[in-house]
Structure formats: structure tokens, C-alpha cells
C-alpha positions in Angstrom: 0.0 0.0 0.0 3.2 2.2 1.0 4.5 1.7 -2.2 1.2 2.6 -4.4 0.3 5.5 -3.0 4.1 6.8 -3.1 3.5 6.0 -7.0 0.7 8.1 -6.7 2.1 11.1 -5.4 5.0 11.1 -7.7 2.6 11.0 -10.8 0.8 14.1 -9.6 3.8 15.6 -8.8 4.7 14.7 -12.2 1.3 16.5 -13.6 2.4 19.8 -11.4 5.7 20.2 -13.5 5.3 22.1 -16.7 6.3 20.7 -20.2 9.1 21.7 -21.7 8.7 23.6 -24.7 7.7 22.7 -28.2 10.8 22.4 -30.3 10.9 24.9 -33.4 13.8 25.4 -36.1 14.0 28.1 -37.7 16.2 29.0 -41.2 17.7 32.2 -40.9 19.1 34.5 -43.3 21.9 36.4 -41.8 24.1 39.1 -42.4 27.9 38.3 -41.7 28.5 40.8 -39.0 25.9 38.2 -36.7 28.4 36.0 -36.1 28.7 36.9 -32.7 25.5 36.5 -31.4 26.1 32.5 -31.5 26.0 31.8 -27.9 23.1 34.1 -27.0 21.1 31.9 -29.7 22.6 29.2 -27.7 20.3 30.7 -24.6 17.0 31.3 -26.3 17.4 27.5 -27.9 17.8 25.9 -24.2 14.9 28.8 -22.7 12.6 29.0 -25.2 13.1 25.6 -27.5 13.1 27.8 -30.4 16.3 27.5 -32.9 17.6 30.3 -35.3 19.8 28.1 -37.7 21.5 30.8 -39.1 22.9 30.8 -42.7 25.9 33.5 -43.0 26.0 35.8 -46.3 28.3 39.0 -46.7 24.8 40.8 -48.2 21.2 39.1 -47.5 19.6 42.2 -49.1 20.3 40.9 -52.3 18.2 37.9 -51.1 15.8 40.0 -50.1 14.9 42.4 -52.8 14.1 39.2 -55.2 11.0 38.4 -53.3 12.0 34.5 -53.8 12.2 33.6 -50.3 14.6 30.3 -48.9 14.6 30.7 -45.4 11.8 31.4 -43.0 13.2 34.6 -41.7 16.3 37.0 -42.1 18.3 38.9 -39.5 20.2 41.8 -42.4 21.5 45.2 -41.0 18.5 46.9 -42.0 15.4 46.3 -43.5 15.2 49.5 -45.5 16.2 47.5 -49.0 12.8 45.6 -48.4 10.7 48.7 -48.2 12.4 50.3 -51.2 11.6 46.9 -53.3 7.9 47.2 -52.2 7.3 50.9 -53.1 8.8 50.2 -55.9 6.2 47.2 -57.1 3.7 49.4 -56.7 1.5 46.7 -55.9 0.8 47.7 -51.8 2.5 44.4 -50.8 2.2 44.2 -46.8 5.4 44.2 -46.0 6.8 41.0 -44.1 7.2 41.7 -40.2 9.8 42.9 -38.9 11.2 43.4 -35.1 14.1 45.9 -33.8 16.6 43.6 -31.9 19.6 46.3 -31.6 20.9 49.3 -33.0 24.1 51.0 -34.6 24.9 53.8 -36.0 27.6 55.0 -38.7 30.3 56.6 -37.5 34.2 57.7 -37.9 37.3 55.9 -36.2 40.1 57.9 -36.3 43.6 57.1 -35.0 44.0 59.9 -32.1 47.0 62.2 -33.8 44.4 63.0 -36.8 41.7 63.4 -34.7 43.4 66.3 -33.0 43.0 67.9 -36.2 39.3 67.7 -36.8 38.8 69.3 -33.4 36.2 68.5 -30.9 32.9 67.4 -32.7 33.3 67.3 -36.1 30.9 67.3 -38.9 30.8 65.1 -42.4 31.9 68.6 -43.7 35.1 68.7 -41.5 35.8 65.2 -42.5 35.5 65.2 -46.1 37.2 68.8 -46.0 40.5 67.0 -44.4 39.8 64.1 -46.6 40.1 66.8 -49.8 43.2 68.3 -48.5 45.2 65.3 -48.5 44.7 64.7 -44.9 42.7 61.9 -43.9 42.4 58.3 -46.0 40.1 56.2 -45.0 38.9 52.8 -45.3 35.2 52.3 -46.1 33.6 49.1 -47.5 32.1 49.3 -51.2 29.2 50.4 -51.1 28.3 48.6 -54.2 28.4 45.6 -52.8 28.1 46.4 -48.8 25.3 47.5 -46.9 27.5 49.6 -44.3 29.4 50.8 -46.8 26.2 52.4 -48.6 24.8 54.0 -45.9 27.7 55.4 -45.2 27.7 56.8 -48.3 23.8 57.8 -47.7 25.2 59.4 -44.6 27.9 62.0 -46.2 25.4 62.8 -49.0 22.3 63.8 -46.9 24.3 65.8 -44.4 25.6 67.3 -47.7 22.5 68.2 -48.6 21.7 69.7 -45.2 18.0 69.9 -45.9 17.0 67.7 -42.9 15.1 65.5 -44.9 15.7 62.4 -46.6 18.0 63.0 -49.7 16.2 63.1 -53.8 17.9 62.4 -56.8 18.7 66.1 -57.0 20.3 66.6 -54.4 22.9 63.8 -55.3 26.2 65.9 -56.5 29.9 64.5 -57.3 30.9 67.8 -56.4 29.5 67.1 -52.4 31.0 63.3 -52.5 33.8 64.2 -54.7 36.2 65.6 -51.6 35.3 62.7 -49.6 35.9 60.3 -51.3 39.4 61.7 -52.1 40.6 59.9 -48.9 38.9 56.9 -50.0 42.0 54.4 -50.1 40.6 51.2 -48.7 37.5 49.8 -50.2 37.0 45.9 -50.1 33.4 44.5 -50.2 33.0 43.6 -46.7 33.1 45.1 -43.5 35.3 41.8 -42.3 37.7 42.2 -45.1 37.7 46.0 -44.1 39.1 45.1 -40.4 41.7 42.9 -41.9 43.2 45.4 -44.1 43.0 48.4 -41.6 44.6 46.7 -39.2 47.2 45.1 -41.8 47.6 49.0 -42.9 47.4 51.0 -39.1 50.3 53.4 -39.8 49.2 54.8 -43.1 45.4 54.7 -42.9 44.4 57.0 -40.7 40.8 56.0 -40.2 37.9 53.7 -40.6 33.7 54.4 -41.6 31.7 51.7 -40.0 29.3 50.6 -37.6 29.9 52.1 -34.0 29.9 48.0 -32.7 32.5 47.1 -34.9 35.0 49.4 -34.5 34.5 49.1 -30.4 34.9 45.5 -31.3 38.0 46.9 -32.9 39.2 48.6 -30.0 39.1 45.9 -27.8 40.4 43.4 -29.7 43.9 44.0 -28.6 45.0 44.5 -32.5 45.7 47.9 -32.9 49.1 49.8 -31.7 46.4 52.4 -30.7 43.0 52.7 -30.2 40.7 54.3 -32.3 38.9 57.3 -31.6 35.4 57.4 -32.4 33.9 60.4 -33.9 29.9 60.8 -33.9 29.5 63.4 -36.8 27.5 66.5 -35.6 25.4 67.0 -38.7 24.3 62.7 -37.7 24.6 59.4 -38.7 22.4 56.7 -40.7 21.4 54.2 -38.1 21.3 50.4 -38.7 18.2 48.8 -36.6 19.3 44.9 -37.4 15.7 43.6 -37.7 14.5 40.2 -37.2 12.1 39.6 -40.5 9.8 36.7 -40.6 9.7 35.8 -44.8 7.0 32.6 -44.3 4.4 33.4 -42.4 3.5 29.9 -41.2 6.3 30.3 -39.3 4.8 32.6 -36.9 4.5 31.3 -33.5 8.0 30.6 -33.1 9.1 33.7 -34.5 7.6 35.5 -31.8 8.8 33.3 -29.1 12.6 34.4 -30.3 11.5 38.0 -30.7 10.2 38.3 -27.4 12.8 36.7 -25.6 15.4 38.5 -27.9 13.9 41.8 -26.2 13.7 40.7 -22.8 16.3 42.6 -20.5 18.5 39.6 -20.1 18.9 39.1 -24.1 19.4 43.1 -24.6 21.6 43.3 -21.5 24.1 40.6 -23.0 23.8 42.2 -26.4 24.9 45.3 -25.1 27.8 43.9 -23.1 29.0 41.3 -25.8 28.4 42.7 -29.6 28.7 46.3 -28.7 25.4 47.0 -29.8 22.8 49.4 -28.8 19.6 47.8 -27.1 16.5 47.8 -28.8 14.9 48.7 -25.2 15.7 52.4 -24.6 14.8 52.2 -20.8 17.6 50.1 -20.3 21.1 51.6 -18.6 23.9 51.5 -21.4 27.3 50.5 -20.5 29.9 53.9 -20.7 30.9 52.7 -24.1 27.9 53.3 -25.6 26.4 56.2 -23.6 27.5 58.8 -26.2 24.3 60.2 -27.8 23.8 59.6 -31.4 21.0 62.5 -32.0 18.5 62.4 -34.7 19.5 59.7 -37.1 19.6 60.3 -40.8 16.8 59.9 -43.2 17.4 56.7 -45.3 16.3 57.9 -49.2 12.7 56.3 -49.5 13.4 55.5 -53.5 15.7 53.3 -55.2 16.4 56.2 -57.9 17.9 58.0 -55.4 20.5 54.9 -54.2 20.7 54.5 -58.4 21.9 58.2 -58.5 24.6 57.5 -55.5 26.4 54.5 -56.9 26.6 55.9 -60.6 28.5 59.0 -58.7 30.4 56.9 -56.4 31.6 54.7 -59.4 32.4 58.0 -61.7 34.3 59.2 -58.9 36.0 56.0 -58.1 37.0 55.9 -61.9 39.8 57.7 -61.9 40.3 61.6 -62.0 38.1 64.6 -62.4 39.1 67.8 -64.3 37.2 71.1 -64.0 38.1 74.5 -66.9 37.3 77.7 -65.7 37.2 79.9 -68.5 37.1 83.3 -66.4 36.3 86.8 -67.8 39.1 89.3 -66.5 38.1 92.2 -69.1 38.0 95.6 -67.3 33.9 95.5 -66.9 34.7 92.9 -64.5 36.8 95.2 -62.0 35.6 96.1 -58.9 33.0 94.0 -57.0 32.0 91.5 -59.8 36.0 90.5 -60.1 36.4 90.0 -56.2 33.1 88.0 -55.6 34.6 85.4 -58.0 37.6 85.6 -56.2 35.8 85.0 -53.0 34.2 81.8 -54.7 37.5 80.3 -55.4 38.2 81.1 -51.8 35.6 79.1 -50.4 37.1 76.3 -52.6 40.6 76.5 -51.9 40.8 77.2 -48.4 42.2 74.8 -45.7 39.6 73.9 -43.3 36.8 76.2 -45.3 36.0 74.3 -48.2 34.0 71.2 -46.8 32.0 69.3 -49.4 32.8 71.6 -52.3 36.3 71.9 -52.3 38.8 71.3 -54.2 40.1 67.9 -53.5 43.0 65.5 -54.3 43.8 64.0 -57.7 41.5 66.7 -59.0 42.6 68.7 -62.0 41.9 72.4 -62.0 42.4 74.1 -64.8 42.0 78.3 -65.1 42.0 80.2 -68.0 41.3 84.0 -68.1 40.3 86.3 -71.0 39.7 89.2 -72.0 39.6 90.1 -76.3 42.1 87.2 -76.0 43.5 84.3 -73.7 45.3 86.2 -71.4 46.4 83.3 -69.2 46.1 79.6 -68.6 47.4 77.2 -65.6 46.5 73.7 -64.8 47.4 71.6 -61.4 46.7 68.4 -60.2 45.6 68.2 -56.4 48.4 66.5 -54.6 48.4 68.9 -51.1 47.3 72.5 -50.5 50.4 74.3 -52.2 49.0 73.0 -56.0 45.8 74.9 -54.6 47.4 78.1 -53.4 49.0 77.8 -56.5 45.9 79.1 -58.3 46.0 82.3 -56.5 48.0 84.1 -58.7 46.1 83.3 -61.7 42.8 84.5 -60.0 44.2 87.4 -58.1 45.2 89.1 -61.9 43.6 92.4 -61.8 40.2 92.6 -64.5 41.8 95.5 -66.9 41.8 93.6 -70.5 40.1 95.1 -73.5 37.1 93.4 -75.1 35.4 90.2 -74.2 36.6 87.1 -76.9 33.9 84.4 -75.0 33.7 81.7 -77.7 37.5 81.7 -78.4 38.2 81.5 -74.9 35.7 78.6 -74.3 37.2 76.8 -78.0 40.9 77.2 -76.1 39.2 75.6 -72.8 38.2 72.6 -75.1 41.6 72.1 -76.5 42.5 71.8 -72.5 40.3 68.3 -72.3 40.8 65.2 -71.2 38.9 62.4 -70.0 36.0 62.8 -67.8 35.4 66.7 -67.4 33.4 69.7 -67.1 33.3 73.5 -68.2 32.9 76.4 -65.9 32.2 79.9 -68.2 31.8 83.3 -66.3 31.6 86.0 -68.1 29.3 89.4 -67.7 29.5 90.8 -71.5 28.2 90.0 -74.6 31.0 88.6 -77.0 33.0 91.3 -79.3 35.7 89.8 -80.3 37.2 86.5 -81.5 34.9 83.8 -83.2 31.4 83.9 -83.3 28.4 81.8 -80.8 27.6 80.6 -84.4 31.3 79.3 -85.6 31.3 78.3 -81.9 28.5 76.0 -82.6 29.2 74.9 -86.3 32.9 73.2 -84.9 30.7 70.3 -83.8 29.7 68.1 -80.9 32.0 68.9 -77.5 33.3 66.1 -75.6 31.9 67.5 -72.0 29.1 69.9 -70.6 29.9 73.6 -70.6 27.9 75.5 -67.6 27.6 79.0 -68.1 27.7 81.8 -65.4 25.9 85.1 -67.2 26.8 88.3 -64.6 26.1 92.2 -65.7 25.3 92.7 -69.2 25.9 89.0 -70.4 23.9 87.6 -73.7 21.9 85.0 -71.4 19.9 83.6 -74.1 23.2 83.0 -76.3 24.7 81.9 -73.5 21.7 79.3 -72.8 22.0 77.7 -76.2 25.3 76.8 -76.6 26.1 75.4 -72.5 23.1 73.1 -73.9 24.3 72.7 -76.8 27.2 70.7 -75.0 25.0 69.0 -72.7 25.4 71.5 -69.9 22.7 74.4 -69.2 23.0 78.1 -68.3 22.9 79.1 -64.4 21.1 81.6 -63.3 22.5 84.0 -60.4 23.4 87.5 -59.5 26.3 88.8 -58.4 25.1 88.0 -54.7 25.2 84.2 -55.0 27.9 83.4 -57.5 29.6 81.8 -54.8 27.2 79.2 -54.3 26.8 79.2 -58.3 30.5 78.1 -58.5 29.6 75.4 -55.7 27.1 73.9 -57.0 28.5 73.5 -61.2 32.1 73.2 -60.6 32.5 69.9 -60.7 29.5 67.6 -62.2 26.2 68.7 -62.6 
């Protein structure tokens, strides 16, 4: 009797003690940089009895924008490609659901000695201003094939275009990326690869774009002679949310088991401490690593035209180099305040730590020729350092006393001057009276490159008009107020 009613008690005992967990695998698509959230997964397998099998790729979005799913979720950087492939459908697809796990923004390491130089907070300006100069290269992963390496790129170009808002197709200038990427020495396809060859080449790179996580990760990994500094760009960064997306909806229940414990403290706690990564929870206490603040993040473009417009720059400017003809108008109408607010626009693009995005930048070729009823001068430098710049001064700083205004002859010389891939900067503020005609101008024949033409004072606008589109450049409209910011905005690429 003893023995049956201990039997008894241990099967209701039994009854009392909860059931483990259904078992549920899970196929994951995951982004490289994942790798080290192994042993967390390890955790929510043994709590939750839900596995994320997780299949490594250097660039799940490419994955992702086909539609044609393999796996029953993905874990990328960001989810951002998937809502561009859906607006772009046009079809109101919902979109497949998607959690926040963590968080990381863009940002700059920078070995300490150069970040002396940017000073205290820099902005994107400040760093592709150094990075023009000659003064900071900088390894950054390709953003045609690398997800970090793009929104970096989104980054520089938005705070370029300092609107606030997310960047358009307009907006996207080779003259704002060209000084930036001028620094641009290391550029493998993956962040992973990008580590190796930093660290490989410390002492002559002087800094690193990439997520905040993995340069920390960087930092600590006791492979550097010196750490890195990290720089949080005032004018802010694109951040990277790492979503957990479930592609087959079948595959529901367990997919919010993971995402639930994924957010619970414990999960966002050892995330914080062990990948360097932002928590998804806000509420919870940071370690001092990642207290900085990051401010408002950067709008991400919301169409693929505008990521189109990007890459075709970046690979222009990746190409090889860039030469720019100003064909100047130094005739004596010009003396006096039209002359100097020209010089003040070469100024603004010339000056150490003025220029930002417009500058002039190394491996550029500049190329100034002034006229009056004839070519009065012509000097061309390739960027290599500030004294090739400063070189120019001379040329510009001519006082405007020549006699008559020979515009089409001047411009036919300036096309003798090209090479390559290249643009045309006219200014002039009279109406041609000397030299060959617009019309003889016009009857030479197609011109390799675009012509953009800067009508001050008294200048034939219309005349003007036709042949910078005759070229495949246009006619800029300005007074004498903004010509600097006219000169910005064509010099390079329009």
C-alpha cells in the first residue's frame, strides 16, 4: 500500500511540473557581422526551445529584394532595401514583419593624432574637407556591394545636402562626394575584409567608416598599436536597426517566441555587453561605451532612384580623375565687386579647413584660363596637397583691366584643354566682341563634355543658354550675390 500510494504522489507531482517547450527550427538569413550573437542563440534555444539556424552571407539584401524567399526569416543590418523593393512594385504588398533587436549607428574611427585635427565634434563637412586636403584616407567598405558601406555613403550625401530630410535624386552631386571620397583608399566589399586590411595598414590609414559596434569591437580586440577614436558626426549618422524579419508566415508562433525573448532585458543586456550593440529597449542603462548620444539619425532615401543616382557617382568618382576648366572673364567691366566676388568663390574652394564638401580635393585637375579680347592666361594643377591649390591664387588674383570680351575663343581654347572625364565652368558678364562667333562656336561640332555658363552684368543670357546646352550642360542663373554658391554647385558635375 506504502509503495502505491508513493506512486501516486510522484505522478501528480509529475502533472504539477510544466512541459518543456515545443521544439521549433528556424532558417535564418543572416548578415555576416551576426556571427557573434552565437551563444546568445545558444540561450533562447535551451529557454525558449526555439532555434535560429543561421545561414551567413556578406549581403542578405540581395536575397531579399528578389521576393524568392529560402529561409523562414532574415536577420540583415536593416530592413530598409525591403521597403524600397515594395514601393517600388507598386502593388501595396504588406510588408513581411519585422522586429528591432539592436541598434548602430555610422560613424568615424580615427587614429587619435588625426583626430586632433578635426577638433572636438566634427561634422561630415570637416571630415571630407581633411579628406580633400590630402589629410585623412580612410577605409570604407564598397558600397556597391556592402550594406554599411552604402549608408555610409547615404550618410555624407544627406548631411551634404543639409535639408533635414531624406536625400532626392537632385540633391545627389559628385561635387559634395567628390572631396570625400578623395581619402577613400581602402574599399573591399565587406566590413570583415575591411578590419583585416586596416589593421594590416594602421600606420598609413588614418581612419575607418563603419558601424559604431565594430570598431569598439575593434578597440578591444587588442590589434591595434592604438586605439581608435570614435567620432559621432554633428550634422548625424544613418542608423542600422538589425531587424528580425519573418519571410513565411507559417512560421509565426516561433518567431515570436525568439523576438520576445530577444527583447527581454537579459537578451538586450548581454547584447549590449558582448556585440557592442545598442539595445532595442531604450529604458535600459547603457554600458559607458555606448552612452555617447547619437542624436536624430539620418533619413534613409525612401526610393531606389535616389541609391541608383549614388552608386553611378560613387563609381564616376571611383573611376579615376576629375578635371574642371574655368574659363574666367578678366576684361576691365569685371573690375571692382564683380571680379572679387569670384575671387571669393574660389576662396571658399581653396581654403584649408573652409572648403567642406565643395572643395577642391586631391587628384582633381583644376584648370583656369582668363580672357579678355584674348586668352590672357592659362594654368592647370593636379591636387596632390594645399600648395598646387594656393598655386591658383596668382592666376585668379590678376587684376580685371583687359580690352574686349573674346567668350567663344576663350571657351574653343578651354576645349583644347580636355581630357577624359570633365566639365566647363564659363563666367563672363559681357556680350562677346571679339574672336569667333556663338555661331562658328556652334558649327565646330559636338564637344566632348558639358559647358555651364555663369551670365553676370550685361551678359547675352539667351546666347549663352543655347550653346552650354548645346554641350549638354545648361545656363545658371545667379546674381552677383550668389555666384559663390553658383560656383559650388557646377564646378564639378552637374
Amino acid at each position: 500500500m506504502r509503495t502505491a500510494a508513493l506512486l501516486v504522489l510522484l505522478a501528480l507531482l509529475a502533472g504539477c511540473v510544466a512541459s518543456p517547450p515545443e521544439r521549433v527550427r528556424l532558417t535564418v538569413l543572416a548578415d555576416s557581422d551576426l556571427a557573434d550573437v552565437g551563444p546568445l542563440l545558444d540561450e533562447l534555444r535551451r529557454e525558449t526551445g526555439v532555434e535560429l539556424a543561421l545561414e551567413y552571407v556578406d549581403d542578405p539584401d540581395v536575397e531579399l529584394a528578389s521576393g524568392r524567399y529560402r529561409h523562414d526569416a532574415a536577420w540583415p543590418v536593416t530592413d530598409r532595401y525591403l521597403h524600397l523593393r515594395e514601393k517600388a512594385d507598386g502593388r501595396g504588398n504588406a510588408l513581411p514583419t519585422s522586429t528591432t533587436v539592436m541598434s548602430s549607428p555610422l560613424v568615424v574611427g580615427v587614429r587619435p593624432a588625426v583626430a586632433a585635427r578635426l577638433g572636438a565634434t566634427p561634422s561630415w563637412a570637416d571630415i571630407a574637407d581633411r579628406a580633400a586636403a590630402g589629410e585623412l584616407r580612410f577605409g570604407m567598405a564598397d558600397p556597391t556591394g556592402s550594406g554599411s558601406g552604402l549608408a555610409a555613403l547615404v550618410g555624407v550625401a544627406t548631411a551634404a545636402a543639409g535639408t533635414g530630410g531624406a536625400l532626392t535624386s537632385e540633391q545627389v552631386s559628385c561635387v559634395a562626394l567628390g572631396g570625400f571620397l578623395a581619402g577613400h583608399v581602402l574599399r573591399p566589399r565587406t566590413s570583415a575584409e575591411l578590419i583585416s586590411q586596416f589593421t594590416a595598414r594602421q600606420d598609413e590609414v588614418d581612419a575607418v567608416v563603419e558601424h559604431e559596434s565594430t570598431l569598439l569591437a575593434l578597440n578591444a580586440s587588442g590589434h591595434l598599436r592604438e586605439p581608435l577614436e570614435i567620432i559621432y558626426p554633428r550634422d548625424g549618422m544613418v542608423l542600422s536597426s538589425y531587424p528580425l524579419i519573418l519571410l513565411d508566415p507559417a512560421r509565426r508562433d516561433g518567431y515570436l517566441r525568439a523576438v520576445a525573448w530577444l527583447r527581454g532585458e537579459h537578451a538586450q543586456r548581454w547584447i549590449m555587453d558582448n556585440t557592442a550593440r545598442r539595445a532595442a529597449n531604450p529604458s535600459l542603462e547603457r554600458p559607458q561605451r555606448l552612452r555617447t548620444p547619437i542624436g536624430n539619425a539620418l533619413y534613409f532615401p525612401d526610393s531606389q532612384g535616389v541609391l541608383d543616382a549614388l552608386l553611378a557617382v560613387y563609381r564616376r568618382l571611383s573611376s579615376g580623375t576629375h578635371q574642371v576648366v574655368f574659363v574666367l572673364d578678366y576684361s576691365a567691366s569685371m573690375a571692382g565687386p564683380r571680379v572679387e566676388r569670384l575671387r571669393s568663390a574660389f576662396a571658399a574652394l581653396s581654403g584649408s579647413g573652409t572648403g567642406g564638401f565643395a572643395r577642391f580635393h586631391v587628384g582633381e585637375t583644376i584648370t583656369v584660363l582668363r580672357f579678355a579680347g584674348t586668352v590672357l592666361e592659362q594654368r592647370e594643377v593636379t591636387v596632390t596637397g594645399q600648395s598646387d591649390v594656393d598655386s591658383l591664387a596668382a592666376v585668379v588674383g590678376a587684376p580685371a583691366d583687359g580690352r574686349g570680351t573674346a567668350v567663344w575663343s576663350a571657351l574653343e581654347q578651354a576645349y583644347r584643354s580636355v581630357r577624359g572625364d570633365a566639365s566647363v565652368v564659363l563666367m563672363t558678364d559681357g556680350e562677346n566682341n571679339a574672336g569667333i562667333s556663338a555661331a562658328e562656336f556652334l558649327g565646330a561640332g559636338k564637344r566632348p563634355v558639358p559647358t555651364y555658363a555663369i551670365g553676370l552684368g550685361e551678359a547675352d543670357q539667351a546666347e549663352l543658354g543655347e550653346v552650354a546646352r548645346s554641350t549638354g550642360g545648361r545656363a545658371v542663373e545667379t546674381t552677383e550675390a550668389s555666384l559663390e554658391s553658383a560656383v559650388r554647385e557646377i564646378r564639378g558635375c552637374r
